[in-house]
N, C-alpha and C positions, 0 to 999 in steps of 0.2 A: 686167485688173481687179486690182484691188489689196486688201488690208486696208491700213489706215491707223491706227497706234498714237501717238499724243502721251504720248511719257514723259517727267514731271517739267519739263512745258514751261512756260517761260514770257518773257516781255517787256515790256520797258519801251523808252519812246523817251527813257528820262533817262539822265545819262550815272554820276549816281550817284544811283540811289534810296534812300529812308529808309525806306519805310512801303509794305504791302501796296496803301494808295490810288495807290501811285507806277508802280504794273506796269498797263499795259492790257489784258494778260492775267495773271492770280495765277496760280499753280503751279496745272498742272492732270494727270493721267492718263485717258486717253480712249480707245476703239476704236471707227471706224469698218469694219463687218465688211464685207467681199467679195460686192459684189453689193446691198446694202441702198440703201435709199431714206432719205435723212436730213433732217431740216430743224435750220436753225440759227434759232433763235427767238427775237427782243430787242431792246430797244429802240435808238434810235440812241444810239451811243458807247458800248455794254457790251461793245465787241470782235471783234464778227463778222467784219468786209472787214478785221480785223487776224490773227486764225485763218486764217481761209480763206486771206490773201497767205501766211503762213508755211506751209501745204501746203501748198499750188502752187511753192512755191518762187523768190515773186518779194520777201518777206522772211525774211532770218534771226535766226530767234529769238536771246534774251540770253542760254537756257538751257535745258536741257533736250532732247532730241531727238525728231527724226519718223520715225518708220519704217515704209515700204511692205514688205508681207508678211514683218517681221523685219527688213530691212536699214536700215541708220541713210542715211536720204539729207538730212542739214542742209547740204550741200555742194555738194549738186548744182544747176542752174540749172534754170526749167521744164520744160525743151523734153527734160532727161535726169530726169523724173519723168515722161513722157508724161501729163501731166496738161491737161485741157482745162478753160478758163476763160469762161464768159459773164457778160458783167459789165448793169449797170445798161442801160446806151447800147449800141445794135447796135455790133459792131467786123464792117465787112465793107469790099470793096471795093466804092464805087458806082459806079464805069466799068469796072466787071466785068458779066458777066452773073450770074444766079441758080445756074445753072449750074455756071462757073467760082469763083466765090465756095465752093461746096461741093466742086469736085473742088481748090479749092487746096491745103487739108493732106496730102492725097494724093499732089498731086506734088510737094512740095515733100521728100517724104522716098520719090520714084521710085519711086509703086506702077506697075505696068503700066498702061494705056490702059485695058484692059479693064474691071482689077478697079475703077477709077475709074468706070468708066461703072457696072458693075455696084451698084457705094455708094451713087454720087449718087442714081440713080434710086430706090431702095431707100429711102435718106433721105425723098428729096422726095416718096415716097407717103406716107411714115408724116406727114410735115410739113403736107400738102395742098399743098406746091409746084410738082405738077408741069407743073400749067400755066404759072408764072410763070418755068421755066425759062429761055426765050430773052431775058427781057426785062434791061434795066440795072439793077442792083441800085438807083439812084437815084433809079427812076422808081414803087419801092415805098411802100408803106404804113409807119408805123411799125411796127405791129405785123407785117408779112409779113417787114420789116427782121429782125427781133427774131427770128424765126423761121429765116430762114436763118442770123444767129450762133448758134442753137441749135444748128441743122444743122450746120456748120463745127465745134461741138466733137463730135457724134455721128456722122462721116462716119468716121474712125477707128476700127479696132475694136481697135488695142492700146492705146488709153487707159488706163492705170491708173483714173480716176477722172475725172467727171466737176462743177466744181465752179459751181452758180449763187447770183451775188452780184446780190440782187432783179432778175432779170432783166424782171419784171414792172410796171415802174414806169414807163416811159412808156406805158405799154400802156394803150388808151380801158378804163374799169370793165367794158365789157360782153364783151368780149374775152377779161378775163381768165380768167375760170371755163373757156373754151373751152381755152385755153392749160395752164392749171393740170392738166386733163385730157387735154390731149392727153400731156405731159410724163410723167403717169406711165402710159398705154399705153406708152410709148416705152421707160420703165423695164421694164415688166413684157416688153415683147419682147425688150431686147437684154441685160439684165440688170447692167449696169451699173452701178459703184457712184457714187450721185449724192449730194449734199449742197446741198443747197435754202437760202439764207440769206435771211430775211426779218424783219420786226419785226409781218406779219400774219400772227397766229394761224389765218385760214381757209386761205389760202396755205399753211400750215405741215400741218394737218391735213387738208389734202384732197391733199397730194403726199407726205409720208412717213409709213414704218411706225414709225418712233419722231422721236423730237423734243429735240434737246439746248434747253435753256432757257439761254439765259446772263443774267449779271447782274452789272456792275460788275466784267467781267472774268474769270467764274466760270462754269461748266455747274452751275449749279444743281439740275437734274433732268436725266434723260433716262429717258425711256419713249413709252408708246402716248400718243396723244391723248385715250383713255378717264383714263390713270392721272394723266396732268398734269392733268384737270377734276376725278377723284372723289380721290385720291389728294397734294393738290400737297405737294412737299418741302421748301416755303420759300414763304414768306408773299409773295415779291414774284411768284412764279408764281400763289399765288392771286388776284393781285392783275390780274395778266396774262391770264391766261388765262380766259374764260367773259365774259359779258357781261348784267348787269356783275358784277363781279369777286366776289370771296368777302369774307362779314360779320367784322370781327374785332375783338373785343372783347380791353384789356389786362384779364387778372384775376390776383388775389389769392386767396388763402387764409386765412380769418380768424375765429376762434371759431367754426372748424367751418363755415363757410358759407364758396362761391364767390361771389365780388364780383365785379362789374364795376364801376369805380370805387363806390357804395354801392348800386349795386342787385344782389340775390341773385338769381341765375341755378340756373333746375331743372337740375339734370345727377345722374346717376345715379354710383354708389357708385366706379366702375372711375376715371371721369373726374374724383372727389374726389379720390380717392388720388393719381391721377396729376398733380395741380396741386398738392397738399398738398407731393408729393416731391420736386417741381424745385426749383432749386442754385442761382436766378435772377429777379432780379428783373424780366425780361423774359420772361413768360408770356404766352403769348395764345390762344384760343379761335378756332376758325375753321370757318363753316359758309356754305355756297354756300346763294344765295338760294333757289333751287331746292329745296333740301332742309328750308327752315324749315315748318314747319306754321302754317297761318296762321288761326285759328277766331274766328267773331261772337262765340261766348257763353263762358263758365267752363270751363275744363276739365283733368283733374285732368293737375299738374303743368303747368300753362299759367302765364304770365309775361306779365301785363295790359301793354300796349304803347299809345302814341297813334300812332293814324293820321295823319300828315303832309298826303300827297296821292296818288295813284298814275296811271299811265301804263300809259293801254290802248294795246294792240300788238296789239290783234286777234286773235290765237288767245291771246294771254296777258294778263296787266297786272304790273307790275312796281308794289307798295307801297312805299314810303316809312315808314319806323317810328320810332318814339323806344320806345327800353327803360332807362327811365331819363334821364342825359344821353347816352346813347350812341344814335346814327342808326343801323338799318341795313335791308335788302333784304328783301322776299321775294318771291319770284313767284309769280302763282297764277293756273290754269289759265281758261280762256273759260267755263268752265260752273259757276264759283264764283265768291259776291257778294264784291263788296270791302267789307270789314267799314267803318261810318262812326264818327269819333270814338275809337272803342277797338277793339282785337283782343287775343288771346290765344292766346300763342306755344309753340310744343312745339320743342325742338331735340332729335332722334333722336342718342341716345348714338353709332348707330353712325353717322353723319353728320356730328359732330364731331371735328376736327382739333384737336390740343395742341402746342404751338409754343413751343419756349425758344429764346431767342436769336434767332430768325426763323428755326430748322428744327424741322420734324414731327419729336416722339417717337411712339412708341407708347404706345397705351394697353391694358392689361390690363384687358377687361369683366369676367373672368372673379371 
């Protein structure tokens, strides 16, 4: 097991770039700690299978270094980072057995007989493989596929790190939840340090303890799954994350009143100040639908809204609102009417997010 630090890393595939849009990954400083459960979180092309290849060490960065537990390895090829890879597509052999397929990393670097037999079987309990040991790797399922390349990179126990690029993607939907859990048992037994890359937020939050967010080449956030939902650091995770995404209003500052383009929004004295003070004409307001208050009748500091349409979900409904010309969310629970024609909205100071530039500031309620 390894710690895993990216200093001052970064990459481009151009041979001379001009502009921060020209790097697939922008300069970044990162640690992956020893033993943790990680997921890489983003959309297709913001970087992910381009990070993950510069670990593993099948690319080398333009810049910057990687270093396992302190030492700089940008030099080294994979197989001298002991780093284990499971990508999109099962990588096994199919006129192998189950078996064989799982004791091959083993022999390929002359562990004993033994300690091989001892692995495999060990693996293939935690996997649910043991029955499919004797059979041809070709005559599997995809998902059982998928399962023994898991196996093959957990069958080793000096792995520095073990790294998944959407391993879960040809996998049938109802599979996967099984999978998704079975993965971090496997963490939580062998303690390995794993890195999860996926662009699905449930995937993401049901297999790691914190979550890097990338964007346009960037870790945007990294924290819990709690702090990425109540907490986001950049408007495109709010954006990303929760479903659906978080409300955001551009606003202004202007004879004393909060605008959103000309409608005056209630927010309370901490959240004036803090929008009066910003250095940028890129201000924005951001509150998860979850958290808007949603009432039929008048109510003090309430902000009269038209009701669009909403969408029952059965334990919830998701509203539709105009506040002003701006659209936005709120959800409200099975055992509250949805308001018809008009509603009146409350945004909870401390439930609101302030955003210059597209990152969260703080706000001073006090």
């Amino acid at each position: 097991m390894a710690e895993i630090t990216l200093k001052s890393l970064a990459h481009t595939y151009l041979s001379d770039p001009k502009s921060p849009e020209d790097y697939a990954i922008r300069e970044m400083n990162h640690v992956w700690h020893q033993g943790g459960a990680y997921a890489l979180l983003g959309p297709s092309g913001c970087g992910k299978s381009t990070l993950l290849n510069i670990i593993s060490g099948l690319l080398e960065p333009s810049s910057g270094d990687v270093l396992f537990d302190g030492e700089r390895v940008n030099a080294l090829p994979p197989e001298g980072r002991n780093i284990a890879q499971v990508f999109q597509f099962p990588v096994i052999y199919d006129t192998m057995t189950v078996y064989d397929n799982l004791a091959f990393p083993l022999r390929n670097v002359k562990t004993p007989e033994a300690r091989v037999h001892e692995r495999v079987m060990e693996v293939a309990d935690v996997l649910e493989l043991t029955a499919q040991l004797k059979r041809k790797a070709k005559n599997l399922t995809a998902d059982e596929k998928q399962k023994v390349s898991m196996g093959r990179g957990l069958v080793r126990d000096d792995v520095s790190a073990i790294l998944f690029d959407e391993p879960l993607t040809v996998i049938d939907p109802q599979l996967k939840w099984k999978l998704r859990r079975k993965l971090k048992e496997i963490h939580q037994r062998f303690e390995i340090t794993m890195v999860y890359v996926t662009h699905d937020q449930l995937e993401a939050s049901t297999f790691a303890d914190k979550i890097a967010v990338m964007y346009e080449g960037q870790v945007v956030q990294f924290g819990t799954p709690r702090e990425l939902f109540e907490t986001p650091n950049h408007t495109f995770v709010g954006y990303f994350i929760g479903s659906p995404g978080m409300n955001f209003f551009d606003v202004s500052f202007r004879d004393g009143r909060v605008l959103a383009d000309e409608t005056e929004l209630s927010v309370g004295p901490g959240v004036r100040r803090a929008i009066e003070g910003a250095r940028s004409t890129n201000v924005k307001l951001g509150i998860r639908p979850e958290f808007v208050e949603v009432h039929e009748a008048p109510v003090e500091g309430g902000m009269e809204a038209v009701v669009e349409h909403a969408q029952d979900l059965g334990t919830y409904s998701i509203v539709y609102l105009r506040l002003g010309d701006t659209p936005l969310k709120a959800r409200i629970e099975e055992d509250q009417a949805v308001p018809v024609g008009r509603a009146y909205l409350r945004f909870p100071d401390e439930r609101l997010g302030l955003y210059v530039d597209e990152f969260r500031v703080e706000i001073d309620h006090e």
